[in-house]
C-alpha positions in Angstrom: 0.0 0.0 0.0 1.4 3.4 -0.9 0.0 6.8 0.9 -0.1 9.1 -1.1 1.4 12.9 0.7 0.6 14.7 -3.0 4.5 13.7 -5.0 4.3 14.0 -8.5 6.5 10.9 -8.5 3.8 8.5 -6.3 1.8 6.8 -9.2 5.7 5.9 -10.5 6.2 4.0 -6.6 3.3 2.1 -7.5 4.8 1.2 -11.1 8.1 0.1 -10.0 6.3 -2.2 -7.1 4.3 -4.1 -10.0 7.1 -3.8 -12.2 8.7 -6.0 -9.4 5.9 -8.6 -9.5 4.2 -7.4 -6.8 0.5 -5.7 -6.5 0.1 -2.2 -5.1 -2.3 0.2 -4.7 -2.1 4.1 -3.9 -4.4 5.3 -0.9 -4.7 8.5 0.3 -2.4 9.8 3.2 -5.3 9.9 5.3 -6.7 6.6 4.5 -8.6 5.1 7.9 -6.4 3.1 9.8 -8.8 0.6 10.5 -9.3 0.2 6.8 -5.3 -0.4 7.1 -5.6 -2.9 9.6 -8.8 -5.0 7.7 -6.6 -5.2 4.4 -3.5 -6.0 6.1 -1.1 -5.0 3.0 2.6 -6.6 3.3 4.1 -3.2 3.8 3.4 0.2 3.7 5.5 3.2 1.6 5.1 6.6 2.3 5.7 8.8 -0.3 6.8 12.0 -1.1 4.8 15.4 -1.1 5.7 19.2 -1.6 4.5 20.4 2.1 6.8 20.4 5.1 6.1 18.5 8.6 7.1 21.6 10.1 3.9 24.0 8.6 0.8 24.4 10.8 -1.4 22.6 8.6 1.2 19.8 7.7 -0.6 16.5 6.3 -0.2 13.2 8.4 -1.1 10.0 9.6 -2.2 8.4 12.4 0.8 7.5 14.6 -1.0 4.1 15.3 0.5 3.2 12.3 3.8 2.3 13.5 2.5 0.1 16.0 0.4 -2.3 13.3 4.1 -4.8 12.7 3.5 -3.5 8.9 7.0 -2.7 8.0 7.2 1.0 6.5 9.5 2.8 4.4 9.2 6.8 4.1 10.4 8.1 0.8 11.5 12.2 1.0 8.7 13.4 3.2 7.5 10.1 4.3 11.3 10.3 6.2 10.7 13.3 7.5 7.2 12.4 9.1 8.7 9.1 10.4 11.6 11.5 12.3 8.3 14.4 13.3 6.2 11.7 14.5 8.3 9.2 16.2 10.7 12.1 18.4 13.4 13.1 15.8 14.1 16.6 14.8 13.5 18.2 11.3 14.4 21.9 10.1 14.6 24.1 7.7 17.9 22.7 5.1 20.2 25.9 4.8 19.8 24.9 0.9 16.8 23.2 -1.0 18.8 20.3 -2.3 17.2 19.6 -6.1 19.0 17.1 -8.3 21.4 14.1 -8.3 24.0 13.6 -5.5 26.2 10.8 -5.0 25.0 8.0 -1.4 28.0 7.6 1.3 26.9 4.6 2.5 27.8 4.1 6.3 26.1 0.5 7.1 25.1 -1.8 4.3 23.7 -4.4 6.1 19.9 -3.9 6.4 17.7 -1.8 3.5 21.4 -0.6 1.4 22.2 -4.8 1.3 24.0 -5.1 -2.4 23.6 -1.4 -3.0 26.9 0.1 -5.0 28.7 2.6 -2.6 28.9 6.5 -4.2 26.0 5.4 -6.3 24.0 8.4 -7.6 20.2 9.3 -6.2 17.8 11.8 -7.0 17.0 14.7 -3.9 14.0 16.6 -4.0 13.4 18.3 -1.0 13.7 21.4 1.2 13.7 20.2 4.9 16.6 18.2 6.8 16.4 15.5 9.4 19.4 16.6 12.3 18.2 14.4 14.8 17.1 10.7 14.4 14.0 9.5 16.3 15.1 6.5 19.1 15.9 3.3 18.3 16.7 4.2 14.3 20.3 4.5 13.1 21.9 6.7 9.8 23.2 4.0 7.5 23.7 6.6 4.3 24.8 10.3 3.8 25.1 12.3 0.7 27.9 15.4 0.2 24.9 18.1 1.3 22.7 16.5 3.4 24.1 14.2 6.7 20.7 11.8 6.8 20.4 10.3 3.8 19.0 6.7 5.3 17.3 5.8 8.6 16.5 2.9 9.3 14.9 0.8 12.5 15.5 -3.0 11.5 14.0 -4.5 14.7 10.1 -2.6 13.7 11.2 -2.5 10.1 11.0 1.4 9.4 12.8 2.3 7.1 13.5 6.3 5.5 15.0 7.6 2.9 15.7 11.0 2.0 16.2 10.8 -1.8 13.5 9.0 -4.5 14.2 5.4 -5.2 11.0 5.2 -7.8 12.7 7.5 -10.4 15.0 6.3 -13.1 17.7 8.9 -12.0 18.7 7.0 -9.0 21.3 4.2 -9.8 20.1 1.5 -7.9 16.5 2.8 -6.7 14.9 -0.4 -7.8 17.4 -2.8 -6.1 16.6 -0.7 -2.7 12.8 -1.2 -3.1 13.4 -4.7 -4.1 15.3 -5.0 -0.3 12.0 -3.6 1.3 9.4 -5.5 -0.7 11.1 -8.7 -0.3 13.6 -8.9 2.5 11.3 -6.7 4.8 7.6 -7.2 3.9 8.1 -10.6 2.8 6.3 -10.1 -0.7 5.7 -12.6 -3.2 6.2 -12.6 -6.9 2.7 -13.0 -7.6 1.3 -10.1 -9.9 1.8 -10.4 -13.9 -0.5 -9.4 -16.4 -1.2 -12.5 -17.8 -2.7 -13.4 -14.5 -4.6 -10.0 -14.1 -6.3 -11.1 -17.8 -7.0 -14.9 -16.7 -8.0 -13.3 -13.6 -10.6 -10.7 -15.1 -12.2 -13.1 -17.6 -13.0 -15.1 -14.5 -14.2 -12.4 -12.4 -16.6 -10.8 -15.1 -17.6 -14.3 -16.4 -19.0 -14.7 -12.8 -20.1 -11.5 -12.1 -22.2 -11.0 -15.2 -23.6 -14.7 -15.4 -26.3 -14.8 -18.3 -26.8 -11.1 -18.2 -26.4 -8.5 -20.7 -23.6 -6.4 -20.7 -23.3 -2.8 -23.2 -19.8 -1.0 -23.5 -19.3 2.8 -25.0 -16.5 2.5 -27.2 -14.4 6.0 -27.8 -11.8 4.9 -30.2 -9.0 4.5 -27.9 -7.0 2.0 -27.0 -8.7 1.9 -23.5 -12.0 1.1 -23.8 -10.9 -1.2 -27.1 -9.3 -3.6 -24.6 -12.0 -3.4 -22.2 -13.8 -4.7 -24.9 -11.9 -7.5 -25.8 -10.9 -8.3 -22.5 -15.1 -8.2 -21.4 -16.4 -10.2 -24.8 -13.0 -13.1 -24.0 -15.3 -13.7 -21.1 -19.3 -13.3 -22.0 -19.2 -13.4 -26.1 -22.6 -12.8 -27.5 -23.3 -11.0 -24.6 -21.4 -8.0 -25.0 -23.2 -4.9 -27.2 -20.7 -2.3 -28.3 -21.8 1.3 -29.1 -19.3 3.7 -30.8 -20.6 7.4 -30.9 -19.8 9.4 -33.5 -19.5 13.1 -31.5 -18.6 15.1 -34.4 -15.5 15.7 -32.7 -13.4 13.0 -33.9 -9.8 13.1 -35.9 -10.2 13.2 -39.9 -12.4 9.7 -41.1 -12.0 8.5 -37.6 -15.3 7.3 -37.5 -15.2 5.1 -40.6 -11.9 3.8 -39.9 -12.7 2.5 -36.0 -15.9 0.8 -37.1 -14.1 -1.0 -40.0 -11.2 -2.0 -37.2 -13.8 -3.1 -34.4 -15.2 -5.5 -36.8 -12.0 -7.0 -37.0 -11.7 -7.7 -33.6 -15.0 -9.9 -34.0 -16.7 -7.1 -31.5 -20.4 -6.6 -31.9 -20.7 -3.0 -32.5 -23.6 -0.5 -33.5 -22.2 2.8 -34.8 -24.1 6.4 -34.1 -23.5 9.6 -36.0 -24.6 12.2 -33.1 -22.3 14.8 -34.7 -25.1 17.5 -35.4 -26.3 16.8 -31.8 -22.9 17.2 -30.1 -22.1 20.5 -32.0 -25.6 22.1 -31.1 -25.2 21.4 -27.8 -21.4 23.7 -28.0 -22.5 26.3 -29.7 -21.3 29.4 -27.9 -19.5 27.6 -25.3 -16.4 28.8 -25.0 -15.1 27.4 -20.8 -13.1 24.3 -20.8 -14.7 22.9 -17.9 -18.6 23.5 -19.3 -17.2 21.8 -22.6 -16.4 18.7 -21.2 -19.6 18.3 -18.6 -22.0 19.5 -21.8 -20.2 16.7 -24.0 -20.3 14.2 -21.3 -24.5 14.7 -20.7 -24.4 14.5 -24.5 -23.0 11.6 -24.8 -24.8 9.9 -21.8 -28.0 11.2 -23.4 -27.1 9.7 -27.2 -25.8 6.6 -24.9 -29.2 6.5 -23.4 -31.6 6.6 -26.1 -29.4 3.9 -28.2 -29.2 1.7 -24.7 -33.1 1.8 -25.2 -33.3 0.9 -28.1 -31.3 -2.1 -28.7 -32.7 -3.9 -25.3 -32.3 -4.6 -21.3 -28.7 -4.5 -20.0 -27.8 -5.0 -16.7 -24.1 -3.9 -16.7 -21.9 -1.2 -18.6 -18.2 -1.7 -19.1 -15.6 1.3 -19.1 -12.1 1.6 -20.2 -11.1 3.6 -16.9 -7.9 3.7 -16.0 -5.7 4.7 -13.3 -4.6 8.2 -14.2 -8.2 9.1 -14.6 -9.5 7.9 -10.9 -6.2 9.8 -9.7 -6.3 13.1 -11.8 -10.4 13.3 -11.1 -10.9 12.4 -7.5 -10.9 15.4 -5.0 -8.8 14.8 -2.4 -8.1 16.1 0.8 -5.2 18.2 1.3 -2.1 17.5 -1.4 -4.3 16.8 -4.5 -6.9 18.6 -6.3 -9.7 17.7 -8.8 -7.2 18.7 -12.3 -10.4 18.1 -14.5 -13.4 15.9 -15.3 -13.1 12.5 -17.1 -16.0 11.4 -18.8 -15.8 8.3 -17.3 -14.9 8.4 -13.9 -17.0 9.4 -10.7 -20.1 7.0 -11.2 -22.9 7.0 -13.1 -25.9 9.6 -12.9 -28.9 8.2 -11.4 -31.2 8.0 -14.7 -28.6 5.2 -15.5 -29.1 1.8 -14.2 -26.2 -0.1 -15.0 -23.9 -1.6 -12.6 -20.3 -0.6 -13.9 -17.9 -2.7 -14.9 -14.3 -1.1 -15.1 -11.5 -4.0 -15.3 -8.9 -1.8 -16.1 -9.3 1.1 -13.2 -6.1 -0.1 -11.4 -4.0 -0.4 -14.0 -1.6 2.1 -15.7 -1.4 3.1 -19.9 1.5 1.3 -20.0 0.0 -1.6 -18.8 -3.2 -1.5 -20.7 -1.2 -2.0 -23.9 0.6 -4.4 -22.4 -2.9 -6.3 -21.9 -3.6 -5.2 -25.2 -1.1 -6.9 -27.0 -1.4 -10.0 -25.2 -5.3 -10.1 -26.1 -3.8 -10.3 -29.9 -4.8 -6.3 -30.3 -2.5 -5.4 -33.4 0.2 -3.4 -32.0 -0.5 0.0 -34.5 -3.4 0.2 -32.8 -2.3 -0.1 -29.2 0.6 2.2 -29.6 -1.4 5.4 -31.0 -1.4 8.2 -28.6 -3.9 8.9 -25.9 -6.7 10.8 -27.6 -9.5 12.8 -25.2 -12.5 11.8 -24.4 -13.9 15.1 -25.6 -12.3 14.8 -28.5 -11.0 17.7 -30.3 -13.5 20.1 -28.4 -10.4 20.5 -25.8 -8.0 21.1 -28.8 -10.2 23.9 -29.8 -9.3 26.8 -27.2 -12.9 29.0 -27.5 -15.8 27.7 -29.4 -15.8 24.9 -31.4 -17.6 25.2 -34.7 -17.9 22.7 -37.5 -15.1 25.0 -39.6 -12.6 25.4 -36.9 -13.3 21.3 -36.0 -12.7 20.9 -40.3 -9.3 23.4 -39.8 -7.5 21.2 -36.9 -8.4 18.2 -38.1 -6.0 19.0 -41.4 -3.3 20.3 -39.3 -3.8 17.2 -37.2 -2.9 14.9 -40.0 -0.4 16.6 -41.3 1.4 16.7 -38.2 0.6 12.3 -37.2 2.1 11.9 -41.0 5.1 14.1 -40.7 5.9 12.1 -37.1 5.5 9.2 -38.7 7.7 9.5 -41.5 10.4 11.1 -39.6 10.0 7.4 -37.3 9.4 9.5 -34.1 5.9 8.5 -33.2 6.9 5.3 -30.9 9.1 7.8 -29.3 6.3 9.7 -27.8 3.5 9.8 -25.8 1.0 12.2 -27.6 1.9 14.6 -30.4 -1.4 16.8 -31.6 -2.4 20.3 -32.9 -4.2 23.0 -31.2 -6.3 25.7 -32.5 -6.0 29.0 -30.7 -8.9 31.8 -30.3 -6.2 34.4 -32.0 -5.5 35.3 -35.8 -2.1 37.0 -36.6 -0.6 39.1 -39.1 0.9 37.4 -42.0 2.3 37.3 -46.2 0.9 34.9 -48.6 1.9 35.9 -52.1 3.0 39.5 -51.5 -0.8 40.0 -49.2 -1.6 40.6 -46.0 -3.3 37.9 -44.5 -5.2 37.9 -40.9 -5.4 34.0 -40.2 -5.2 31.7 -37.1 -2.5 30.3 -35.0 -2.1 26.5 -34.4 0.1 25.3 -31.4 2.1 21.9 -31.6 2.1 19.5 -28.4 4.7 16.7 -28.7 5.6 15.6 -25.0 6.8 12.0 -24.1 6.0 10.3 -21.1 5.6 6.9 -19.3 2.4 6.8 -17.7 0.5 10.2 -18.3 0.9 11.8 -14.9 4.5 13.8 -15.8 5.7 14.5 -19.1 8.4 16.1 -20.3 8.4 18.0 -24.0 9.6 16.8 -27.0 13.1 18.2 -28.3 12.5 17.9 -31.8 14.6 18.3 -34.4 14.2 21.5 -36.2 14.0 20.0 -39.5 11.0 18.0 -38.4 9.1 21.3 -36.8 10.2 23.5 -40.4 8.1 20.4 -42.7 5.3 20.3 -40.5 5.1 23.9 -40.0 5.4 24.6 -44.1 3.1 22.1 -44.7 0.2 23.1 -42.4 0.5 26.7 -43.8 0.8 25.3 -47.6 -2.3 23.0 -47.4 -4.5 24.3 -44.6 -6.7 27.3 -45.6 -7.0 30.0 -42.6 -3.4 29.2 -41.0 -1.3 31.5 -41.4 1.2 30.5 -38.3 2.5 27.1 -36.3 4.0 27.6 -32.6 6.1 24.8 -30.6 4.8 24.3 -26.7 7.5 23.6 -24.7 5.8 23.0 -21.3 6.8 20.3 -18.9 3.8 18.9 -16.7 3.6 19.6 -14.3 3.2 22.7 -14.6 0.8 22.4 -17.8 -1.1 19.7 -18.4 -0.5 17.7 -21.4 -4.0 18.5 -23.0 -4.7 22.5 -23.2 -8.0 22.5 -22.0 
């Protein structure tokens, strides 16, 4: 079990545990003890968060957690609130230590067993530990900061001061690996293929003879839901693929000819004229995506109605959207709506069915692949639930959907050619709500402005931008202006997330 103190890094904790064959789940910090004790998890991490122990307000856990036997190991602030809480000392550091730095290693014989002496980890932090809590010892240093490692091997508490999860530190995963299995006592026991003979056994039971309908987007999400859902019920599985209006260039014609493919039983809608009244004038972000998702429901609704009774409705949520939509107390905060997260409105008497909500993108695919999902499929980028309406900043109108979806194409060919698509995580074109001064053929010209997102990531939750090469950003840049009436001028977004978000809107 990981508790989660608000780190930017805590859904990558989670990945390296699996990645080490062992299942974990992220709970927040203030998760109910007692809920602790009833699923008795093999250990416990604390993670990381951007507050301090020392403010007024700081986030925290019961103490009572130390005294459950659960061995524990506090990564960044989770140290710091093991020293706070059990009678150590923490301050103010002289200098907020950001960055690699190299691990003196003073006792290698507990958590740092096998770990490389004047191997390199990854600080992030802006409070010190000066003075251990009783019964712990310092078994690592670094050049700026004296406790590096804590650790109390008789209650099996363990702290470091650096981040183990990220790929900057050396040997990060060999330390983890000393906790999960030397300390907790985990087992091997968590692979995909199990999860998948797992799931078909779960659904097959739950659903029994019953009807089950699942809304299809397009994406590689709710594609292996439905695979993974009709492996286990067949016949009894109704697809419906919604045609918003707000799909890429022929998307619409292309999916249905794909799903058909993949043997799924599908009925196709073309709600486009529906889903574009219902935007007209909207200009918010927020109002796009709750008017698109009652929209959709409503489309879903009438179509549900029509084609019979169905007890159950399968979604292709994932991790990343329970995470990013939740409101939680303290550290995180609601980043925006997912269509398909947060239950279903009352009008809608399905019982949900959502086989993929603990898993990660990276694992999805994984799934995906595995269920014999052709791997062009399973590797295109991450598209929105609200499709291009959040790639439209300002109103979205049939013209301006027509204008980025050329741009669009351009740009998913020219990444293609150039062999960089695999290389990233989404790569897409947005229209802006401004027009600029330009020269086409010795005239003025007063046209729109498209932005480029190319960011690659592992998971969805950080991402970094794409350094492109400049030849790549010149032939996508002349080509969008040659062939796409009304542009008149490309720019490159170069934000990190956080602070943006990968999607605009």
């Amino acid at each position: 079990m990981i508790l989660d103190f608000g780190s930017q890094y805590t859904q990558l904790i989670a990945r390296r545990v699996r990645e080490l064959g062992v299942y974990s789940e992220i709970k927040p910090y203030y998760y109910p003890i007692q809920s602790i004790k009833e699923e008795n998890p093999k250990g416990i991490i604390l993670s990381g968060g951007p507050k301090s122990v020392l403010e007024e307000d700081a986030i925290t856990v019961d103490k009572e957690i130390f005294n459950l036997g659960i061995p524990i190991l506090g990564i960044c602030y989770g140290l710091q609130l093991i020293s706070h809480l059990l009678g150590g000392k923490v301050r103010r550091a002289p200098k907020r230590e950001y960055g690699k730095s190299i691990l003196k290693i003073i006792s290698s014989d507990y958590l740092l067993k096998g770990i490389k002496d004047e191997s390199i980890v990854w600080m992030s932090h802006g409070d010190e530990v000066f003075e251990l809590p009783e019964g712990f010892i310092l078994t690592a240093s670094t050049k700026t900061n004296e406790v590096a490692v804590i650790e109390n091997p008789q209650k099996k508490i363990f702290g470091v001061q650096f981040h183990p999860e990220v790929s900057h530190t050396e040997m990060g995963k060999e330390i983890l690996s000393n906790f999960i299995f030397n300390y907790a006592g985990a087992k091997k026991s968590w692979s995909l293929s199990s999860f998948i003979d797992e799931s078909i056994k779960e659904i097959r039971e739950r659903v029994g003879k019953e009807k089950v309908l699942c809304a299809l987007s397009g994406g590689v999400d709710s594609t292996v839901t439905a695979v993974l859902v009709n492996k286990a019920i067949g016949d009894n599985l109704t697809c419906v693929f919604v045609n918003t209006g707000l799909l890429r260039l022929n998307e619409y014609e292309e999916m249905m000819e794909r799903f058909k493919r993949l043997n799924l039983n599908v009925v196709g809608v073309d709600a486009s004229k529906i889903f574009l009244g219902s935007l007209r004038g909207v200009k918010d972000p927020e109002r796009k995506r709750k008017i698109i998702g009652r929209t959709f429901i409503k489309v879903f609704e009438e179509k549900a109605r029509e084609l019979g009774r169905f007890k159950f409705l399968a979604q292709g949520t994932t991790y990343p959207d329970v995470i990013e939509s939740l409101p939680q107390k303290g550290p995180s905060s609601t980043i925006k709506s997912h269509h398909n997260v947060g239950g279903l409105p009352k009008s809608m008497k399905f019982k949900l069915i959502e086989p993929l909500r603990e898993l990660f993108k990276d694992e999805v695919r994984e799934i995906g692949i595995k269920l014999g999902i052709d791997e062009e499929f399973i590797w295109q980028h991450p598209f929105p639930g609200p499709g291009l309406a959040v790639r439209i900043v300002g109103e979205v109108t049939e013209e301006r959907i027509n204008t980025l979806r050329l741009a669009d194409r351009i740009l998913l060919e020219e990444i293609k050619n150039a062999g960089v698509y695999r290389d990233l995580w989404q790569a897409f074109c947005v229209l802006l709500p401004i027009k600029s001064v330009g020269v086409m053929g010795d005239e003025r010209t007063y046209q729109n402005v498209v932005a480029i997102r190319m960011v690659q990531s592992t998971d969805g939750m950080t991402a970094n931008w794409f350094h492109a090469e400049h030849s790549l950003l010149s032939k996508i840049s002349t080509r969008i202006i040659n062939e796409v009436n009304g542009i008149n001028r490309v720019v490159y977004d170069i934000t990190t997330k956080p602070p943006g978000t990968i999607e605009w809107e």
